[in-house]
C-alpha positions in Angstrom: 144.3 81.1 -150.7 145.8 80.3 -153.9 146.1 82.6 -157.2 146.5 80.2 -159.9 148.5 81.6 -163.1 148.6 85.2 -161.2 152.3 86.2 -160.6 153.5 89.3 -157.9 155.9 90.7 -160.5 158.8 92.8 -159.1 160.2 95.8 -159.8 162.6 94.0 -162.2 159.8 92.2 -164.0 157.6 95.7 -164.6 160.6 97.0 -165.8 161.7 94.3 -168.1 158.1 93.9 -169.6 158.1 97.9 -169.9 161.1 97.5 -172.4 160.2 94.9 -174.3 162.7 92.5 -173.2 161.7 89.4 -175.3 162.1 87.2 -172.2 159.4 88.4 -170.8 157.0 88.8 -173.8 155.2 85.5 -172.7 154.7 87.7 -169.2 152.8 91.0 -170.6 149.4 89.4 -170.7 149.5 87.7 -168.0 147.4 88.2 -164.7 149.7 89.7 -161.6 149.8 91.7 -158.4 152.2 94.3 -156.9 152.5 96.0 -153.9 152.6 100.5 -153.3 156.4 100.3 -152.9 156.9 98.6 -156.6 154.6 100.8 -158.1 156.7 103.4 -156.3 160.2 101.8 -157.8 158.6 101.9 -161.1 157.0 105.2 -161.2 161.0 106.3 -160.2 162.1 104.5 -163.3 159.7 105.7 -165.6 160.8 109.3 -164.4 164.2 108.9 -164.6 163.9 107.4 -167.9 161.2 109.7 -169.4 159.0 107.3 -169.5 155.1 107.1 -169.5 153.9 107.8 -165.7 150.6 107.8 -166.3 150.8 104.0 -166.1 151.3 104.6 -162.4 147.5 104.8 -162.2 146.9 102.3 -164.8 148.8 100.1 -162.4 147.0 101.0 -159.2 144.2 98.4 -160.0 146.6 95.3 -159.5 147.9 96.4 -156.0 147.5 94.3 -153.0 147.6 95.4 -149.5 150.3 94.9 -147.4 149.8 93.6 -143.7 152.2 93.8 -140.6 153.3 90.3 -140.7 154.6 91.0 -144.8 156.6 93.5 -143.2 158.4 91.8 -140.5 158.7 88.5 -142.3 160.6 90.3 -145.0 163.0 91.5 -142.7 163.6 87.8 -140.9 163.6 86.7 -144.6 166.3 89.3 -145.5 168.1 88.3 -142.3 168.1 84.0 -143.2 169.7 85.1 -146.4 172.5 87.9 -145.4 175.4 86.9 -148.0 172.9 88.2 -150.3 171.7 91.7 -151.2 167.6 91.6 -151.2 166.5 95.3 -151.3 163.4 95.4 -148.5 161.2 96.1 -151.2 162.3 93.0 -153.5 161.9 91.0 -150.0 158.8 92.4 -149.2 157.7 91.8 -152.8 158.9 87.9 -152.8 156.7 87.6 -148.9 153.6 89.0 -150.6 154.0 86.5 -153.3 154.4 83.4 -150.6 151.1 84.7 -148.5 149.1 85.4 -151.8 150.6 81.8 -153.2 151.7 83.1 -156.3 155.0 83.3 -158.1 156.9 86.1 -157.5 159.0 86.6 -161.3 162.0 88.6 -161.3 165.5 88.7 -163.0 167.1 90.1 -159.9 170.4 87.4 -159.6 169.9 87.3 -155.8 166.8 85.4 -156.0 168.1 82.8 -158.6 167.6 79.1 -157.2 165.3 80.5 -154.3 162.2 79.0 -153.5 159.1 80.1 -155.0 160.9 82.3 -157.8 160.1 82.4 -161.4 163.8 83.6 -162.8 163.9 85.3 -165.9 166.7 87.4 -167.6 
């Protein structure tokens, strides 16, 4: 199944669009999908940063589930790529993205050049 023009948008990405970054202005409108565990990372940043939490239920609605395979093939995926320093939820986050067939945007360096990333700083 393929999501055309919907992107699984990180923890970094949420974040990024949150503050207004204007690199990520053309991404506020657009149509997306996270998993628990990013609306989790999120809800921690908002909380630290006095932010807004009630957008943790505004965000509920774009959630997707997350199946056993996700789970496991994050872990092989962090394992292929141990020089770098994937976070299991940015992993599980860029899997999701791969079985949904959408882009999964971030600005986190470790993913620059990897496959099926939409970089932005």
């Amino acid at each position: 199944m393929g999501w055309v023009n919907i992107y699984f948008f990180d923890t970094y990405a949420l974040v990024e669009i949150y503050k207004k970054n204007k690199n990520y202005e053309k991404y506020k409108d657009a149509s997306f999908v996270i998993c628990y565990l990013n609306l989790m990372e999120f809800d921690y940043f908002l909380l630290r940063n006095n932010g807004n939490r009630n957008l943790f239920y505004q965000l509920k609605e774009f959630v997707v589930q997350i199946k056993d395979e996700d789970l496991k093939n994050a872990n092989e995926f962090r394992f292929k790529y141990g020089n770098k320093k994937f976070s299991f939820i940015a992993s599980l986050g860029y899997i999701v993205a791969k079985r949904l067939n959408t882009k999964f945007l971030t600005g986190d360096k470790e993913f620059y050049g990897i496959d099926n990333v939409e970089f932005v700083r």
